[in-house]
C-alpha positions in Angstrom: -13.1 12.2 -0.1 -12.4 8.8 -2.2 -10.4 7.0 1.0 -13.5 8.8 3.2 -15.7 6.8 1.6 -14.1 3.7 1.6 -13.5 3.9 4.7 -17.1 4.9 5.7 -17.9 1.7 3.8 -15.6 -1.0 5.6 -16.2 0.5 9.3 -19.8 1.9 9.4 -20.4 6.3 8.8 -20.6 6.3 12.7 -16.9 5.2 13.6 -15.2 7.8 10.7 -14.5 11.4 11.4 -13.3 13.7 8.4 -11.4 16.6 8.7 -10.3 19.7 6.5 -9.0 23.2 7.6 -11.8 24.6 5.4 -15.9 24.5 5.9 -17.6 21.8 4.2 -17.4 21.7 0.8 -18.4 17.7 0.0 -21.5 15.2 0.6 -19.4 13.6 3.1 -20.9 9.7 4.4 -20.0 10.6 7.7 -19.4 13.1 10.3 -17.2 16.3 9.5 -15.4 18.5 11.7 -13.0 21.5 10.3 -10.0 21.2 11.8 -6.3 23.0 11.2 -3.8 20.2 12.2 -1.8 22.6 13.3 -3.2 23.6 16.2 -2.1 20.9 18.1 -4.6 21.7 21.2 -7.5 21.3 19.0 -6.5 18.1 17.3 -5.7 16.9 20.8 -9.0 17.6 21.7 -11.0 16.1 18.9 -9.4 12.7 19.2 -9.9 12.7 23.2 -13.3 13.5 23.2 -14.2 10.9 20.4 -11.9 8.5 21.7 -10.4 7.8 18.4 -7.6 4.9 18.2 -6.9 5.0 14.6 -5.2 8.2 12.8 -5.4 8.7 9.1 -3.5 11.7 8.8 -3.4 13.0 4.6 -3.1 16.3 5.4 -0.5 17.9 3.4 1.0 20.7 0.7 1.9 19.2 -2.7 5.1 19.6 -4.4 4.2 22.3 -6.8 2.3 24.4 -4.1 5.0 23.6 -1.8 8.0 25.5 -3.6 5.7 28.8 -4.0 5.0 28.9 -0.3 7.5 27.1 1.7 6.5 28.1 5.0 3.3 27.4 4.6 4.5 23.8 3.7 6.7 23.5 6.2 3.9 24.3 8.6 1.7 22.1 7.8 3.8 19.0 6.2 6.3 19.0 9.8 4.5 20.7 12.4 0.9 19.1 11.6 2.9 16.0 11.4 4.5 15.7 14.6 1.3 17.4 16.2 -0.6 14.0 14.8 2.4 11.6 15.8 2.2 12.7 19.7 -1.5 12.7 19.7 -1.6 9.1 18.0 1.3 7.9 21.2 -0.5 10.0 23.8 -3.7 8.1 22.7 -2.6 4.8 21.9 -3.9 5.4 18.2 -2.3 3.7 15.4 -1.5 6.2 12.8 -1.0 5.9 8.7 0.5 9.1 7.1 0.9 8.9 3.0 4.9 10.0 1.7 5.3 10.4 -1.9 7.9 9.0 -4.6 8.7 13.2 -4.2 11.3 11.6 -1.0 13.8 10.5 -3.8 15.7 13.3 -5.6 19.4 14.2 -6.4 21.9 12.3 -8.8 22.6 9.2 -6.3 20.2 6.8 -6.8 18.7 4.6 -9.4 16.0 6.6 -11.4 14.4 3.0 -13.0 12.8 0.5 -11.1 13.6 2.9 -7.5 13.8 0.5 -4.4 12.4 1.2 -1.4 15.9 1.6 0.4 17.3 4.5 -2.4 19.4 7.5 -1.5 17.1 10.2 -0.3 18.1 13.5 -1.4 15.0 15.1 -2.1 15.0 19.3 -3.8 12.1 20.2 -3.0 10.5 21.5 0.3 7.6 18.4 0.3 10.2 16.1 -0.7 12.3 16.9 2.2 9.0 17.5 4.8 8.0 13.9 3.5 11.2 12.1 4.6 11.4 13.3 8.1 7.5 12.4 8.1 8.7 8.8 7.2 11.7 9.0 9.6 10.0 10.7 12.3 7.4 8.0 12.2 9.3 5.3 12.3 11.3 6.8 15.7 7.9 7.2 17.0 7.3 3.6 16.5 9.7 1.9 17.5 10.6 4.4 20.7 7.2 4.1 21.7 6.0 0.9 20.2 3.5 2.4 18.1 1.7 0.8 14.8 3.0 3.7 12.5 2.8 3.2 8.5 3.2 4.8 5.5 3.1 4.3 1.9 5.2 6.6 -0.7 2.6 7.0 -3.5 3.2 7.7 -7.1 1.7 10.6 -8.8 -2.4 9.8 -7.9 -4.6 10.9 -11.3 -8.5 11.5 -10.7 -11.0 12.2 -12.5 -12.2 15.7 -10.6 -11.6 19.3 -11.2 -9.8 21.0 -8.9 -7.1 23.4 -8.2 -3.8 21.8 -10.0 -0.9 21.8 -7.4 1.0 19.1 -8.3 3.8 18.6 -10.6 2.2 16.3 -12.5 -1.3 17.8 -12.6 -1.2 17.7 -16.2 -2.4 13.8 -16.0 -5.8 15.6 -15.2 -6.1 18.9 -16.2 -5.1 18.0 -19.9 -8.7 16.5 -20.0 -10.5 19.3 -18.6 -8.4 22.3 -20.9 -9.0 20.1 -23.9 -12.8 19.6 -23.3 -13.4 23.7 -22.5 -10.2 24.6 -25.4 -9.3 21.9 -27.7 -5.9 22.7 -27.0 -3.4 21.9 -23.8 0.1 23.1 -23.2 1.5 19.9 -21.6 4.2 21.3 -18.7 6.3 18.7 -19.0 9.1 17.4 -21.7 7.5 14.6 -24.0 10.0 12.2 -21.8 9.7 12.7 -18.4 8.3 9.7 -17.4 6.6 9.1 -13.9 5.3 6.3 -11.6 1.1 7.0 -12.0 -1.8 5.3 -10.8 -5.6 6.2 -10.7 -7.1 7.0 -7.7 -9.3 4.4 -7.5 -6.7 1.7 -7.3 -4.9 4.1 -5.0 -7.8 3.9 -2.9 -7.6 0.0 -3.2 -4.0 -0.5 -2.4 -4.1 2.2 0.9 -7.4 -0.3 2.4 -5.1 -3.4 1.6 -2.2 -2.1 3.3 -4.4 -0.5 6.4 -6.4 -4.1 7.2 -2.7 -5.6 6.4 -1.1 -7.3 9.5 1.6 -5.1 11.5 3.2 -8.1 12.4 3.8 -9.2 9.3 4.9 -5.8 7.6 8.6 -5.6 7.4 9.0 -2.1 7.3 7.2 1.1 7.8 7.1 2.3 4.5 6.6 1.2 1.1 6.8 1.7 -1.9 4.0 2.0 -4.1 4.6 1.6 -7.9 1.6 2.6 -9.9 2.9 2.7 -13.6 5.8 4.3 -15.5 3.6 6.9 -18.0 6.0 9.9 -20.4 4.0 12.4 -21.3 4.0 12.1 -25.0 2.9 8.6 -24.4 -0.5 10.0 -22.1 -1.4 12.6 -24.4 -1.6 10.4 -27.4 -3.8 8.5 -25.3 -5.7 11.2 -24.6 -6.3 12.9 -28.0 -7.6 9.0 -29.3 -9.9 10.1 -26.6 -10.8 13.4 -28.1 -10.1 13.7 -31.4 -9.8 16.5 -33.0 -7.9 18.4 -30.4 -3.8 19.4 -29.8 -1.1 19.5 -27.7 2.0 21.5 -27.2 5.0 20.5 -24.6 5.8 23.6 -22.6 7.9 22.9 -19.9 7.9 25.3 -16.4 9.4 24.8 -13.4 8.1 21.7 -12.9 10.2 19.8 -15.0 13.0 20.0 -13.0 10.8 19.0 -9.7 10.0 15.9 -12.2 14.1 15.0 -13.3 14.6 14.9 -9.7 12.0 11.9 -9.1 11.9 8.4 -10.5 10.6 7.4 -14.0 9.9 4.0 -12.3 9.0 2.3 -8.8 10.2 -1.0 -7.8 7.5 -2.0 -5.3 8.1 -5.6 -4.9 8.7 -5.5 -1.1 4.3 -4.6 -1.1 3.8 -7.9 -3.3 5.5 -9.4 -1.0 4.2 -8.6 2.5 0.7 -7.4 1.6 0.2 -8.7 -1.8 -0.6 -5.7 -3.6 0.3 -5.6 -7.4 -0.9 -3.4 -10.0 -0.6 -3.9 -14.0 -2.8 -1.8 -16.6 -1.7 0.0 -19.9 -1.5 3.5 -19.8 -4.2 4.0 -22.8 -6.4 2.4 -20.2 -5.1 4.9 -17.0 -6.3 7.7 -19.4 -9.6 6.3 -20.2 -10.0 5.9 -16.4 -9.3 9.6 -16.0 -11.9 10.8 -18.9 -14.8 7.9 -17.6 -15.1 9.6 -14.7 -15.2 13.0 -15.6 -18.4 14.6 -15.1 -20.8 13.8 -17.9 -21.2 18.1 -17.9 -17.8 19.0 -18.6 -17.9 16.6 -21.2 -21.0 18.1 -22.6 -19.9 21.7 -22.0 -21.9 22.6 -19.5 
C-alpha cells in the first residue's frame, strides 16, 4: 500500500493499477483489481487491456511463511514470477521485482559488510525462489533487451499490524505485544544482528532507484543496506519507549533462518550509481516504528 501511494503520487491515481489475490481490504488512491499472478492468462489479460508498460511485481511469500508451506511459495515466488517476466517481454513493459538480503545463506561468504557479488547459497525456500527471480531476470534482460531491476532489501519494519510472517517480525510486533501485554518474547538470540530499515525510507530508496537511469545502472540488482540492528540492542530501544514493560529472548526456528543471512549490507555500488545512502541510529528506527502506530493501539483501544 506505502509504494501504492507513492507511486499514485509521482504518476497521477489514473496511470497506477493495484493488485492483490484477495478482495479489497485498503483505501487504495487508485484503481484496484484482485488478481492471482499465477494465473498467467489473467495477468496477461489485465496488462493488455490497460496497456500497461511498466511492471511492479511485489508479489511474494516471506521467509517465515515460506518454510511452513513450501509449495505454496514456490508457486507463487517462481511461477508468478516467470508469469510477470513473459508478460513484461511480450508487452514491452519494463519490470522491477524486489529480492531480499534472504538470497545469501550458507558458510561461504562474508556475513559483515555482504557485497553485492557474495556466494549465494541461500536455506530457505524464499531465499532460493529469490535468486532465480534475480537470475531469471537478468536472462530476460539481456536475452530480450528488457529494462529489468531489482533491489535485495533488508528486513523492511512498519508501523502496521498485521499477520507476522517474517523472520524478523519481531521489529514490529514487539511494539504491538508490549502495548496489549507488557511483556514480549523476542524470537531471536540477543545477537543476531540484521540489516533493517523503516518502510518509509524503503519506500524512498525503491522511487530513487525506479526514476534512476537504466543506462547508467551497472547491474540489475542491488544491494540495499538499511542498518545493522541485534536484537538486545532494538529492544532496549523499545522498552525507553515504554517503560515499565519486559522482554524475554526465546529463540524458534527462526534463528537459524537469521544465522544464515547477513548481520550487515555493503551497498555502496547504490551510492554509487543512484546515490542512495541511508544513516540513522537504531533508537531512532524504533521510534519510527512506535510514531506511527495507531494512536488506538497505543491507547488500548
Amino acid at each position: 500500500m506505502h509504494l501504492t501511494r507513492a507511486l499514485a503520487k509521482e504518476v497521477g491515481n489514473d496511470n497506477i493499477i493495484c493488485t492483490d489475490v484477495s478482495d479489497q481490504k485498503y483505501d487504495f488512491p487508485c484503481r484496484y483489481e484482485k488478481l492471482d499472478i499465477c494465473d498467467a492468462n489473467s495477468y496477461r489479460k489485465l496488462v493488455e487491456t490497460n496497456k500497461v508498460d511498466h511492471i511492479v511485481h511485489l508479489a511474494g511469500i516471506l521467509s517465515a511463511l515460506g518454510e511452513k508451506n513450501p509449495q505454496l511459495a514456490i508457486d507463487v515466488n517462481v511461477f508468478g514470477v516467470v508469469n510477470a517476466l513473459r508478460i513484461a517481454q511480450d508487452n514491452n513493459c519494463r519490470i522491477f521485482i524486489p529480492s531480499s538480503i534472504a538470497v545469501f545463506g550458507g558458510d561461504h561468504f562474508n556475513k559483515k559488510q555482504t557485497p553485492a557479488d557474495s556466494i549465494l547459497q541461500p536455506r530457505t525456500v524464499y531465499g532460493v525462489s529469490k535468486v532465480f527471480n534475480e537470475m531469471i531476470g537478468e536472462y530476460f534482460s539481456n536475452k530480450f533487451d528488457m529494462d529489468f531491476r531489482s533491489i535485495r532489501y533488508p528486513v523492511i519494519i512498519s508501523s502496521e499490524k498485521f499477520g507476522f510472517n517474517g523472520t524478523a517480525a519481531y521489529s514490529t510486533e514487539i511494539f504491538f505485544e508490549i502495548l496489549e501485554k507488557g511483556h514480549y518474547n523476542v524470537p531471536l538470540k540477543e545477537d543476531a544482528a540484521l540489516p533493517m530499515m523503516y518502510i518509509d525510507d524503503c519506500i524512498d530508496a525503491t522511487m530513487k532507484f525506479l526514476k534512476a537511469d537504466f543506462n547508467k545502472l551497472k547491474r540489475k540488482t542491488y544491494n540495499l543496506a538499511g542498518i545493522s540492528v541485534a536484537p538486545k540492542e532494538y529492544t532496549i530501544a523499545v522498552q525507553k519507549l515504554l517503560p515499565g514493560s519486559t522482554v524475554d529472548f526465546k529463540p524458534d526456528f527462526r534463528q537459524a533462518i537469521a544465522e544464515s543471512w547477513p548481520q550487515s549490507i555493503n551497498d555502496s555500488e547504490s551510492l554509487r550509481d543512484w546515490n542512495w545512502s541511508y544513516d540513522i541510529s537504531v533508537s531512532e528506527l524504533a521510534k519510527k516504528v512506535y510514531d506511527g502506530i495507531d494512536p488506538r493501539y497505543k491507547l488500548g483501544k
